[in-house]
C-alpha positions in Angstrom: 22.9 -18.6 -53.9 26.2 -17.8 -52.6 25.4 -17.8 -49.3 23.1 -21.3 -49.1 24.5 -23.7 -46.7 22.9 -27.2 -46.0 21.6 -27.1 -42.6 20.1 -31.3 -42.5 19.4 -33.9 -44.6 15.7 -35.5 -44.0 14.5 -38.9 -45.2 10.5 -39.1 -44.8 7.9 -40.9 -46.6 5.2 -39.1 -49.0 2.6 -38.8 -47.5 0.3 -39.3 -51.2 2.3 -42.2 -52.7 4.4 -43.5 -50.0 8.0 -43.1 -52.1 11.1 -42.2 -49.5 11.7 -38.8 -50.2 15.5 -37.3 -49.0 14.7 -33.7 -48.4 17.7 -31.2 -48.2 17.3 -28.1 -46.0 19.1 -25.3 -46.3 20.0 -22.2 -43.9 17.3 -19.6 -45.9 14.5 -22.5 -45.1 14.1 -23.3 -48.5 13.9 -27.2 -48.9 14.8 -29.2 -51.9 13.6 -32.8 -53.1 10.3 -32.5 -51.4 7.2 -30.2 -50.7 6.5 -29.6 -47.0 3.0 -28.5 -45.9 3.3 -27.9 -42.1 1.5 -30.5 -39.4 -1.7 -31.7 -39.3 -2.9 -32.3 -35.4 -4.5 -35.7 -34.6 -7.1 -35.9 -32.5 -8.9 -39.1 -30.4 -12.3 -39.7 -31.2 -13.3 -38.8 -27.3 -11.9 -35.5 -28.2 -13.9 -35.5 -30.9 -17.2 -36.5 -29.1 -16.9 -33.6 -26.4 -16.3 -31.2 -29.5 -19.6 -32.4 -30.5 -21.4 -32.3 -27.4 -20.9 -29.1 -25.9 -23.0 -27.5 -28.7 -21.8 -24.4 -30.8 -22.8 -20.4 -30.9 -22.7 -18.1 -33.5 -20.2 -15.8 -34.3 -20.2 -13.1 -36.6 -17.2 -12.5 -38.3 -18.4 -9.7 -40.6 -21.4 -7.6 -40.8 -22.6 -10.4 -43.6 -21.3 -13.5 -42.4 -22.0 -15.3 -39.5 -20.6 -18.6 -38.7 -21.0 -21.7 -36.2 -18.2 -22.1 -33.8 -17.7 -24.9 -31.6 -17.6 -24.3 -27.4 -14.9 -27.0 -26.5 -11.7 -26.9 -28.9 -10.2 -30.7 -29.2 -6.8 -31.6 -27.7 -4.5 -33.4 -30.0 -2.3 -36.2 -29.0 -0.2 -35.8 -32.1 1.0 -34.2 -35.0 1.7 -35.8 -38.4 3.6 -34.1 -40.7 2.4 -33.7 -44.4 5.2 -33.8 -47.2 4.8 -35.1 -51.0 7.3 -35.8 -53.2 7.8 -33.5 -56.4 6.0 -36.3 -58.8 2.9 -36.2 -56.6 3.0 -32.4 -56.0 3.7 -31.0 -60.0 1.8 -34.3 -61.8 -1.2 -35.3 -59.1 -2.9 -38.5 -60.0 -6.3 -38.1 -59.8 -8.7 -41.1 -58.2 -12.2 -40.1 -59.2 -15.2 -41.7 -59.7 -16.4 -42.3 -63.5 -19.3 -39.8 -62.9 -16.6 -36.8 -61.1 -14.4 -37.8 -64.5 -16.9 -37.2 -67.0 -17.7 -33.8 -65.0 -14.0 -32.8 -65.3 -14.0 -33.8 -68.8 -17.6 -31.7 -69.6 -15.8 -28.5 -67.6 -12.3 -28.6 -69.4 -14.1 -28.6 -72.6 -16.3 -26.0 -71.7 -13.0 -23.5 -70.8 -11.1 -24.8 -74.5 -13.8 -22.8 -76.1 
């Protein structure tokens, strides 16, 4: 810690609840005050629709597993970047269905035993 300088101060929106989050970064990369996840390319839906039809092959990744990969890769336009603040990322509120809620509910009490 002796050594930790701030390098910027950032001010960017949560990306879960929308609360203004004022990130501190320091010179080791670590950032305080918020939880950075990297960007996440946007693409147009024309992109999107040559992805789909140029068809895909197979490619086999291991001697057991084979997968479908897509000919044409999409172009983004943009990046958005992903942050939360630390309330959404340590306590995550959790929008679920009554029927995905009574499945959480069955599997917690299944593990308490």
């Amino acid at each position: 810690m002796a050594n930790r300088k701030i390098l910027k101060r950032l001010k960017r929106k949560c990306s879960v609840c929308g609360k203004n989050i004022c990130a501190i970064v320091y010179n080791n990369r670590k950032i305080r005050g918020g939880h950075y996840f990297g960007k996440i390319p946007l693409y147009r839906k024309s992109e999107m629709n040559k992805m789909g039809r140029s068809g895909a092959h197979k490619s086999k990744i291991s001697r057991t597993w084979t997968v479908n990969v897509y000919n044409y890769d999409p172009k983004s336009y943009a990046h958005f970047e992903y942050w939360e603040c630390p309330q959404c990322y340590w306590h995550p509120t959790m929008k679920a269905s009554p029927i995905q809620q009574a499945a959480i509910k069955a599997t917690l009490k299944k593990r308490k035993r």
